[in-house]
KOLPASE-744316 format. One record per residue: residue in three letters; x, y, z of N, C-alpha, C in turn. Coordinates in pm, whole numbers, padded with zeros to 5 digits, always signed. Layout:
ALAXYZXYZXYZ ...
***
This chain:
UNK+00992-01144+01323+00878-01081+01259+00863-01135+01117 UNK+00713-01168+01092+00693-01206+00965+00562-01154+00865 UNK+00581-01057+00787+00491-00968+00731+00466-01030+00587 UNK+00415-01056+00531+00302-01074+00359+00249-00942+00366 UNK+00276-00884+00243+00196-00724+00206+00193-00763+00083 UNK+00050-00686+00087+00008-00709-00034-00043-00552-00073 UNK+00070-00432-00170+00050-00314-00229-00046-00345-00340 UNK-00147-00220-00373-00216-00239-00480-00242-00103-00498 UNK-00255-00097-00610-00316+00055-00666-00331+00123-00853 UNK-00342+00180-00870-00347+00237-00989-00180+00298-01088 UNK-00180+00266-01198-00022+00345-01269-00053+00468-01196 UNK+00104+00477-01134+00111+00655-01089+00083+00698-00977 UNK+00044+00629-00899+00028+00603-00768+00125+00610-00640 UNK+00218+00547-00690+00374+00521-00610+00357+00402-00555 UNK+00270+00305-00572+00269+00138-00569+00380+00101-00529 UNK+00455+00101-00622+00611+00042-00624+00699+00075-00556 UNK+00756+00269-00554+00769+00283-00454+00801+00290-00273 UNK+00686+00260-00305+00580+00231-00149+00690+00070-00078 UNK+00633+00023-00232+00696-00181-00181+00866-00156-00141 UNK+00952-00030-00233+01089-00073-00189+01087+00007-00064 UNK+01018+00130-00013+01060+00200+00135+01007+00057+00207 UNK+00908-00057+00230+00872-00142+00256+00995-00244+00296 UNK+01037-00283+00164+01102-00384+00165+01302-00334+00206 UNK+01293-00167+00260+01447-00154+00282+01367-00118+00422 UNK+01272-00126+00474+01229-00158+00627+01318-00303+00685 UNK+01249-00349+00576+01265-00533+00604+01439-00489+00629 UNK+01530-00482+00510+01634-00486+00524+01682-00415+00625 UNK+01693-00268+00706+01702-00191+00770+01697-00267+00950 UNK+01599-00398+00937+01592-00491+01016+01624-00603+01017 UNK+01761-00651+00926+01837-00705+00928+01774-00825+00871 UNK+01591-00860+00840+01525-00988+00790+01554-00977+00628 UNK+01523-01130+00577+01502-01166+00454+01389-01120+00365 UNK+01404-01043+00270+01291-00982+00218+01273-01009+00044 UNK+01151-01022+00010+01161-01064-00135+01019-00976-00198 UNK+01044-00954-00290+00949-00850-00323+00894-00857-00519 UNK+00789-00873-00555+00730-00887-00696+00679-00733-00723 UNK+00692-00683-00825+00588-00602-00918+00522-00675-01002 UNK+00381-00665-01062+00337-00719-01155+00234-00540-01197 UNK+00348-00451-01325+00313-00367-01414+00151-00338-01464 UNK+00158-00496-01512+00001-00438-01569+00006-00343-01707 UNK-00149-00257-01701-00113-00176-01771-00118-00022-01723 UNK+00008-00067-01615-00004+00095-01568+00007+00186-01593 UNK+00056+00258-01686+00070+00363-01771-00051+00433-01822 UNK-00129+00338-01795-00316+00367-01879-00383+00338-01805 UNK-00346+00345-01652-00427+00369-01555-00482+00227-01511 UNK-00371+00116-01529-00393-00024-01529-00357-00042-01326 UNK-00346-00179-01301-00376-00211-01195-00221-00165-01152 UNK-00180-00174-01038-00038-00206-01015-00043-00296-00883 UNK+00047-00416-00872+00009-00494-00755+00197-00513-00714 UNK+00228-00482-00553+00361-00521-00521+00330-00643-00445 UNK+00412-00727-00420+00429-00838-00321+00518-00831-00281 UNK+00512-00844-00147+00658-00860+00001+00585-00936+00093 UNK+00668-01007+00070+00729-01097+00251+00833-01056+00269 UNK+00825-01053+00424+00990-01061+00457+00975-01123+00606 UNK+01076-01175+00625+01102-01249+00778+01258-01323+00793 UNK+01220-01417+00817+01410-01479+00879+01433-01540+00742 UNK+01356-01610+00700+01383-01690+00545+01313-01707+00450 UNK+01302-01620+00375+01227-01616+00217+01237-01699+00130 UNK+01138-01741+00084+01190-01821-00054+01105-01767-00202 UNK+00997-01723-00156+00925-01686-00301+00860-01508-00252 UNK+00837-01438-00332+00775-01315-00312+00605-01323-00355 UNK+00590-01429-00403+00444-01479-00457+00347-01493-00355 UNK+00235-01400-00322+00140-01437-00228+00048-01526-00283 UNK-00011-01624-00244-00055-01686-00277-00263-01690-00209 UNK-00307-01734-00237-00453-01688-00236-00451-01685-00005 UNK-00543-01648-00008-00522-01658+00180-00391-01658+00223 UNK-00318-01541+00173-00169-01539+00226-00149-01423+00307 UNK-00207-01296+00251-00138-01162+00264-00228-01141+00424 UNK-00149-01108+00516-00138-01060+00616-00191-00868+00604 UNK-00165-00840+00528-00230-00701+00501-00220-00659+00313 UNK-00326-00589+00316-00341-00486+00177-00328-00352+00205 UNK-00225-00288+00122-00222-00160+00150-00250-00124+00014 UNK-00398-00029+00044-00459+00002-00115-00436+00109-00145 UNK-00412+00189-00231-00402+00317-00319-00543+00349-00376 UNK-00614+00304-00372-00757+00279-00455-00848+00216-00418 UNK-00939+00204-00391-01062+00144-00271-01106+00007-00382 UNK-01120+00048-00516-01181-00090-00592-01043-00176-00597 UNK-00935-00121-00610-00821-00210-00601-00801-00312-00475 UNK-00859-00270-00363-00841-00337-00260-00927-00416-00292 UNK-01037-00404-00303-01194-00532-00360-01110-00664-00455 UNK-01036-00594-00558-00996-00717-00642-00886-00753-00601 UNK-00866-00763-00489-00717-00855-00473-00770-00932-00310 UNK-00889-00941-00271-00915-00951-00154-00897-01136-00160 UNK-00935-01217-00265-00877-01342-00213-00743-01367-00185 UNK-00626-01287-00233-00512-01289-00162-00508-01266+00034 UNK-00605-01233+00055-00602-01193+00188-00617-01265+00284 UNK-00549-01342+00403-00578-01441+00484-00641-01380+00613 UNK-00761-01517+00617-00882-01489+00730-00825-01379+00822 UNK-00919-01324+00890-00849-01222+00940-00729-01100+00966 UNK-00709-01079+00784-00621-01015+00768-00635-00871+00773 UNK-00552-00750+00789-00586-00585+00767-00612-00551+00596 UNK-00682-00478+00642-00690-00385+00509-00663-00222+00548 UNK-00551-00183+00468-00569-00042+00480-00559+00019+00352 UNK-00682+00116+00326-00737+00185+00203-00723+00323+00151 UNK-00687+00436+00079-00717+00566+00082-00856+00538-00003 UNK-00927+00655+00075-01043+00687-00012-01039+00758-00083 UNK-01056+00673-00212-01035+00731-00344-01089+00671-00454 UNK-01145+00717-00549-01213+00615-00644-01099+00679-00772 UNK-01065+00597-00878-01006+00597-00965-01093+00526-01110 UNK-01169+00540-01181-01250+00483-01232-01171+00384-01361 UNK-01215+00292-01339-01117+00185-01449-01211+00177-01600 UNK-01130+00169-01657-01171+00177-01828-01296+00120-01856 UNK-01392+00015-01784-01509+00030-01796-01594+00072-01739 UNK-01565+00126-01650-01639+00229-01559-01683+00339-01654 UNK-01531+00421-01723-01524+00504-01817-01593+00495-01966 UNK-01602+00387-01999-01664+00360-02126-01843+00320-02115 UNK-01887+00300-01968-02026+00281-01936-02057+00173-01973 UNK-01931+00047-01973-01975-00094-01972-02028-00117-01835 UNK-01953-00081-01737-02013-00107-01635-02003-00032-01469 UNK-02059-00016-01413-02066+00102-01280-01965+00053-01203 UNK-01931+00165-01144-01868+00174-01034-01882+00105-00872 UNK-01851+00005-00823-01896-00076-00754-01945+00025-00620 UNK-02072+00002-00564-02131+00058-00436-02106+00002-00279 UNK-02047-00119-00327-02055-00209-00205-01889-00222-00150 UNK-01831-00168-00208-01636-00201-00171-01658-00210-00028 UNK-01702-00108+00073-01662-00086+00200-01693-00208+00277 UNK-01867-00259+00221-01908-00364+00267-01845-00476+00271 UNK-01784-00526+00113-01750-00636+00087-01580-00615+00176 UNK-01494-00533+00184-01399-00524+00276-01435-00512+00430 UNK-01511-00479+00447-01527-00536+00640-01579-00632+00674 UNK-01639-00717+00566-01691-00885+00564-01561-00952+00558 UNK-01477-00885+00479-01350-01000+00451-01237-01005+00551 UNK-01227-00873+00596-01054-00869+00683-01121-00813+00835 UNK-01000-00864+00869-01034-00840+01036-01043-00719+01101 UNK-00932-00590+01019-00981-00464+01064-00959-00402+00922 UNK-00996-00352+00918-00996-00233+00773-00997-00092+00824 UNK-00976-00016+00747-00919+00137+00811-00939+00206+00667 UNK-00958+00331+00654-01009+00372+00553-00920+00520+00564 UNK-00825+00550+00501-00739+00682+00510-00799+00761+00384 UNK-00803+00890+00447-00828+01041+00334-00681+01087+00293 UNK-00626+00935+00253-00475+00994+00188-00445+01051+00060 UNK-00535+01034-00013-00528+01196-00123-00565+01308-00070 UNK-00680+01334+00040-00706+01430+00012-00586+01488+00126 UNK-00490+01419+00209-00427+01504+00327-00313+01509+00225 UNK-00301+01458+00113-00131+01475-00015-00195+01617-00054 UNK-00277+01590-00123-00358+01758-00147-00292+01869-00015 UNK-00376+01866+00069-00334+01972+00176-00201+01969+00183 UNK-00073+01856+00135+00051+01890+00152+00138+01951+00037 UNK+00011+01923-00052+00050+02023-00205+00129+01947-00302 UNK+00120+01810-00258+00139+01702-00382+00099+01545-00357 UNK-00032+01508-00407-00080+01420-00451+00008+01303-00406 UNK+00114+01314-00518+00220+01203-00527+00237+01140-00367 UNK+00259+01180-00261+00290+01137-00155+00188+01075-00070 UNK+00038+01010-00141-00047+00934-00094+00031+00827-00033 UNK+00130+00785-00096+00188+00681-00087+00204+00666+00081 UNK+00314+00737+00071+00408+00730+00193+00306+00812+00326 UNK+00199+00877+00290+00110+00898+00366+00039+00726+00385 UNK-00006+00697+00368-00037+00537+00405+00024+00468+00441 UNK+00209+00485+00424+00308+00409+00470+00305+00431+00628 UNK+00331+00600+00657+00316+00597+00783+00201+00547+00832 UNK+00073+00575+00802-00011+00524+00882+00001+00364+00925 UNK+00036+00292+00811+00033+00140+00858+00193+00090+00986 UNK+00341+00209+00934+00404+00215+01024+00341+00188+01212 UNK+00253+00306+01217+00221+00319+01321+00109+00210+01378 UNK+00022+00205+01278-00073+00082+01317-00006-00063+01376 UNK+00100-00060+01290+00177-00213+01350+00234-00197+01479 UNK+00359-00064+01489+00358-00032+01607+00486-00121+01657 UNK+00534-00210+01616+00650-00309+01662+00790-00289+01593 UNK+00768-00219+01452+00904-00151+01435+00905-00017+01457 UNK+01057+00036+01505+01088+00124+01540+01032+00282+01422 UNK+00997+00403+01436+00951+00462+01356+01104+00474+01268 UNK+01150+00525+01359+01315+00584+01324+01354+00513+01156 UNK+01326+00373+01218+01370+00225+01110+01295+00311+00964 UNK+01190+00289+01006+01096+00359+00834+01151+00496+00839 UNK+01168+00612+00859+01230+00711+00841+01357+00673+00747 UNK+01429+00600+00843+01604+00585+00735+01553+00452+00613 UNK+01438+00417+00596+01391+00363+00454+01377+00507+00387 UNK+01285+00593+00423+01239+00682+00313+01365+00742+00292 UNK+01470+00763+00379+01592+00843+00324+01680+00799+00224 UNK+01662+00663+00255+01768+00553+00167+01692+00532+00000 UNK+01585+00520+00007+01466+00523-00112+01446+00628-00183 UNK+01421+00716-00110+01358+00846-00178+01446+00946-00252 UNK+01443+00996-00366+01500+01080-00428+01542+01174-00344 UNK+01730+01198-00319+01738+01340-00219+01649+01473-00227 UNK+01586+01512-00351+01520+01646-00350+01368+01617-00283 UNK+01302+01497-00304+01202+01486-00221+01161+01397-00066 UNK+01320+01382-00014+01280+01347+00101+01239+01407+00237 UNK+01256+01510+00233+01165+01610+00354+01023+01624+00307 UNK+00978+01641+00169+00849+01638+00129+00816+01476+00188 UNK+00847+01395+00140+00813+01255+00189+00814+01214+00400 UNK+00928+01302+00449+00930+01241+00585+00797+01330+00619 UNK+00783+01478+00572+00616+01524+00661+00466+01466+00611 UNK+00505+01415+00469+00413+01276+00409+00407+01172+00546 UNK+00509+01119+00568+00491+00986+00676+00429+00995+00788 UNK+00464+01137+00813+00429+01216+00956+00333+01254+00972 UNK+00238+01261+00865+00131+01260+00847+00009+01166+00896 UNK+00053+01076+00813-00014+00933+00810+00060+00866+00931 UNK+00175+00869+00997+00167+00819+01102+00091+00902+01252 UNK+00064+01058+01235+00002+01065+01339-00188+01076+01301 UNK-00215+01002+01195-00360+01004+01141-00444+00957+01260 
***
């Protein structure tokens, strides 16, 4: 098995996160896994972008333009700006959510109308999750994350669920990993 992910989302999100329950999948399956953060300015509501490959032999964690095999977005305009990373016929999976970026906020400039469009022109299937609003119904936000994790778990369908389960256990802070496994369980039976 050979996966390119390409995480994206907003500071505060669980971006990062997201990339190591990801990337102790990879390990958990015995493949080579290599993994980038690039920060940004997340703290101020800046971008956050992870990179993973993983397969039999890694050499760089750098996706490179037409690379990523999937986007897993935290943020619907975040998925828009990272879409030349995405190779022809690649997935997109999105929560619907708008997060408005600092010129949105300052009325330099609007909020884009066309994301959905310009993402089902680009990738081969796109999928659109209400993963804030089902973190809401679980009474914390924070677990958009791993609500999208499961869902893409299940969408792939070729690793074992079990496998991502003993990621979130191995990852996740002991006080919030039952909050996180009915997060997964979530998004994997979406």
């Amino acid at each position: 098995m050979n996966k390119t992910v390409l995480l994206v989302g907003v500071g505060g999100q669980g971006t990062i996160l997201a990339g190591k329950v990801l990337a102790q999948v990879a390990l958990n399956l015995n493949l080579d896994v290599k993994m980038s953060e690039i920060h940004g300015m997340a703290q101020r509501g800046g971008s956050v972008v992870t990179q993973i490959k993983m397969g039999e032999k890694i050499h760089s964690p750098m996706i490179e333009v037409g690379e990523a095999d999937d986007i897993i977005s935290f943020e619907k305009l975040e998925a828009q700006r990272y879409l030349a990373l995405l190779k022809p016929g690649g997935n997109i999976v999105y929560n619907d959510y708008e997060i408005a970026p600092m010129t949105v906020i300052t009325g330099a400039a609007p909020y884009p109308d066309d994301i959905e469009e310009n993402l089902n022109k680009a990738a081969g299937e796109v999928k659109k999750i209400p993963a804030y609003q089902m973190a809401e119904e679980l009474g914390n936000i924070r677990t958009l994350n791993i609500i999208l994790l499961g869902y893409v778990a299940q969408s792939w369908g070729e690793i074992d669920k079990e496998v991502w389960l003993d990621a979130i256990r191995v990852t996740v802070p002991s006080r919030f990993i039952d909050l996180n496994i009915e997060a997964f369980e979530r998004g994997y039976n979406y």
